[in-house]
N, C-alpha and C positions, 0 to 999 in steps of 0.2 A: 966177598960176603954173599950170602943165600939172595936168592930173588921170591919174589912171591906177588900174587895178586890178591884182590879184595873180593869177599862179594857183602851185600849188607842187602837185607830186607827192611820194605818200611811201607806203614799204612797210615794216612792220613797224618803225616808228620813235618808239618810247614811250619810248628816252633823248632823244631831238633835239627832239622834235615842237612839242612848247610852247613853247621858246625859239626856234625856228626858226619860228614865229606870231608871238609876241609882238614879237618884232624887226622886221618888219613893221605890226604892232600900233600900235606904239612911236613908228616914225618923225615926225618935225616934220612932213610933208608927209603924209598919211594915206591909206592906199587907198580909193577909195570901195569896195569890196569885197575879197575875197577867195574865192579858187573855191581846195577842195584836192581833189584824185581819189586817195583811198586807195584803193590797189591791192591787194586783196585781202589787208589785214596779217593777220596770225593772233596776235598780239599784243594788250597795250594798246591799241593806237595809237586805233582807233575809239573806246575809249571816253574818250581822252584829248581826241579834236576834238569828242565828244559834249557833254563840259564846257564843251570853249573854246566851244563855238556858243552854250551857255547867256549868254556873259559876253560875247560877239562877236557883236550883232546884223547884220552885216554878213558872217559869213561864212556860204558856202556850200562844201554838202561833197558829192562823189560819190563813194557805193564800187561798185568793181568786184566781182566772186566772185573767190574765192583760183585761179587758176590759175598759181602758182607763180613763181617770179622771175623778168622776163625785161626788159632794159634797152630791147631792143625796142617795145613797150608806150610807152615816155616820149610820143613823139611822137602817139601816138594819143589819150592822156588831155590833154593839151595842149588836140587838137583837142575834144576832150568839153567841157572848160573853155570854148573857146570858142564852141563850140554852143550851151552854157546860157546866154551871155550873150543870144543873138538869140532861146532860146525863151522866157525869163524876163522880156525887155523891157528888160534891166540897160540903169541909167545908160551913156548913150556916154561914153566916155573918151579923151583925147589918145593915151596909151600904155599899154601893159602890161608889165606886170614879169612875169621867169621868174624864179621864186625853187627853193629845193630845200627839202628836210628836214633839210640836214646844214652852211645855210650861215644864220650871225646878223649882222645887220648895223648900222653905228652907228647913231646916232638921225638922223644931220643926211643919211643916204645918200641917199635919195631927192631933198631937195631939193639936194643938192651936183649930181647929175646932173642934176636939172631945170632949174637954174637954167645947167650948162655949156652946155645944150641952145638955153636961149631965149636964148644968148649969140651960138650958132653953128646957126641954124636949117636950114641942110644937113645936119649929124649928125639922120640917123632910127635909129641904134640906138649906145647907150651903156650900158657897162657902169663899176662902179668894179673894184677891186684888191684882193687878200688876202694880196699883200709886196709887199715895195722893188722888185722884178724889174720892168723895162721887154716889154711883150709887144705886138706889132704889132696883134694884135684883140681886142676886149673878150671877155671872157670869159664863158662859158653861161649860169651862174649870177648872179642881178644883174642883168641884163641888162633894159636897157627899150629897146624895141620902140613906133617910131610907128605908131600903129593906120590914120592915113590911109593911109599908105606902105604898111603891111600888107592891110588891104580892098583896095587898089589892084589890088594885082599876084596877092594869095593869099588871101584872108578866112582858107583855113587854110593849115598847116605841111603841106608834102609828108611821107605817109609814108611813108618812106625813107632811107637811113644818110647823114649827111652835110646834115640838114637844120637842125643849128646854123649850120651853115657856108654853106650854101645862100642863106641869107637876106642873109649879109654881100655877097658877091656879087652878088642881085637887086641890092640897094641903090645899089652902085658900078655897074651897069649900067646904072640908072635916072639915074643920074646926084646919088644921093646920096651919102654919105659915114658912115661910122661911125669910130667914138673910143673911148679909152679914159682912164674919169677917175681920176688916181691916186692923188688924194687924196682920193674917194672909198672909204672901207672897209666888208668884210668879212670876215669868219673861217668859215674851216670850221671843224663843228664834228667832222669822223669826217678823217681826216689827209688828204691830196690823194694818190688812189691808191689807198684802200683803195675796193673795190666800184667803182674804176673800172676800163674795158676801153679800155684805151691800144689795144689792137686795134685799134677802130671808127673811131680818127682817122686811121689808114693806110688804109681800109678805104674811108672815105668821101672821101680823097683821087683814090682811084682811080675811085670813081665821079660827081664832080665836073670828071674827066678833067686831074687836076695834072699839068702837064708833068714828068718823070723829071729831069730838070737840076735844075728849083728844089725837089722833093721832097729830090734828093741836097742839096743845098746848105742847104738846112734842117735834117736828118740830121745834119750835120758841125756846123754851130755850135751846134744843143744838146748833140750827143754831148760836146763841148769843152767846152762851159759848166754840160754834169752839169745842167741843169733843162731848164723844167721838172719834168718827168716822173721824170729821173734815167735814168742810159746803159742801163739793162736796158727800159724805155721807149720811149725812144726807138730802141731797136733791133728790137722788138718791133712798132713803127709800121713802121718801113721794110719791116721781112718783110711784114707783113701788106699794104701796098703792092704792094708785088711780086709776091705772089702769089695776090692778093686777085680772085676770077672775077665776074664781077655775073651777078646773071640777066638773062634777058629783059624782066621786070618785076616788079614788088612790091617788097617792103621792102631787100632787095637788087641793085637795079637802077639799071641808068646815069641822070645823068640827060639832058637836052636835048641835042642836037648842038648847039644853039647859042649855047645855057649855057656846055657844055663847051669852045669853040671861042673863046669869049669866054673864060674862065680862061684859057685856055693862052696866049693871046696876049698879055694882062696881065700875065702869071708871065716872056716871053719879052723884054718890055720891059724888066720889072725887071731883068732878067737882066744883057740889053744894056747897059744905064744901067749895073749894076755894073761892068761891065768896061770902061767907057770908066771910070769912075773909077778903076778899080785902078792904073794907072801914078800917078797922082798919090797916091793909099793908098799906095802900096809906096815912092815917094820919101818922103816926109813922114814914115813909118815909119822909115827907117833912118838921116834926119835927126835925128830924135830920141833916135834912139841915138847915134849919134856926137856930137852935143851933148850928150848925158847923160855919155859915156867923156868927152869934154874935160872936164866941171865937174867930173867926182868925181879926173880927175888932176890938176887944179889945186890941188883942196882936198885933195889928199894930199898934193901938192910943197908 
């Protein structure tokens, strides 16, 4: 079976923090390590992984100084994580896991995914589920990440808004494929939403260069569907889309012309493909209805 290690960010998380290890800990298939980058907690929390390190020969911890909350940061401690692995000499590993502080996972998670993986060795990044909901890309959290695939194209995560999303992307361009396993589980453990910035996903659509059609069309079937995120969310995305400026460069900046030129084009197929299906959706639709109006007047005559 694949090997892989952990890394998990966390700021002042002294209710989560241990269960949100241990569940990682836990699993049937075992990290060979663990890297966590406490970010400046002014809580518990340090001396809660001071513990775990005692009883966790295998974890490694970096803290940053308290400069104050900033969701920006994730992607930079990320890369720290993955620094230590090349200055430290750490075990190579197949994959790596993005885990959080606020997400537990079942015991068989890891190998559920590892084993979808060595099933469908095109999938370079898979994540599991935290509900019933069907969603088109695996999700932040959970998520493993092949590290050849990864060395290949980035050793590190571009720092920049839109670099969960970034990566799904490299992948399809390279000609890999990502998934999402669903009977794979985990649970948040802080509700989906709190301390998160529904902002940054409009935000980093726009600098990923989402074409406006499939941004709108996405817009519409969650606003309908009330999730994710729920309609103040997802409206909240869309603005921040729209009117969202990129710099020139740094953390708020475009990325590739050819990145972006590649998404768009992707987004304009799908598009297409949908509307050559639509005649056939919109017959097949109201077939079913009027086969549903003849059954229910039958069984009433």
């Amino acid at each position: 079976m694949y090997s892989y290690y952990a890394i998990m960010t966390c700021r002042n998380s002294e209710n989560n923090i241990e269960d949100a290890v241990l569940s990682i800990t836990n699993q049937s298939i075992k990290p060979k390590y663990i890297i966590i980058i406490n970010d400046g907690s002014t809580d518990k929390t340090l001396s809660i992984l001071s513990q775990l390190k005692e009883k966790i020969s295998n974890l490694h911890i970096i803290t940053n100084p308290d400069l104050g909350y900033d969701i920006d940061r994730v992607v930079s401690n990320w890369n720290k994580a993955i620094k230590l692995t090349y200055e430290m000499n750490l075990e190579k590993t197949d994959f790596h896991l993005i885990a959080t502080d606020d997400t537990v996972y079942e015991v068989k998670y890891a190998e559920k995914i590892l084993a979808f993986i060595k099933d469908n060795p095109h999938i370079v990044i898979a994540s599991g589920n935290y509900d019933d909901n069907r969603y088109v890309t695996p999700h932040g959290a959970g998520r493993f990440v092949n590290n050849k695939f990864f060395e290949k194209n980035n050793r590190f995560y571009p720092e920049k808004i839109g670099y969960e999303s970034f990566i799904l992307h490299r992948a399809r361009k390279d000609g890999y494929d990502y998934e999402m396993v669903s009977d794979a589980k985990f649970r948040h453990i802080r509700e989906l939403g709190q301390d998160h910035r529904f902002s940054d996903w409009g935000q980093s659509m726009k600098a990923l260069g989402y074409h406006p059609l499939f941004v709108l069309e996405r817009f519409l079937i969650d606003f309908m569907k009330n999730k994710p995120v729920g309609r103040v969310g997802t409206i909240s995305i869309l603005y921040h889309y729209l009117t969202y400026k990129p710099n020139n460069y740094g953390y708020n900046s475009l990325y590739q012309k050819e990145l972006r030129d590649y998404i768009r084009m992707c987004q304009i197929n799908q598009l297409k493909n949908k509307i050559k299906r639509f005649p056939v959706f919109f017959t097949s639709y109201f077939l079913d209805k009027i086969t549903s109006i003849g059954v229910r007047k039958t069984i009433k005559n």
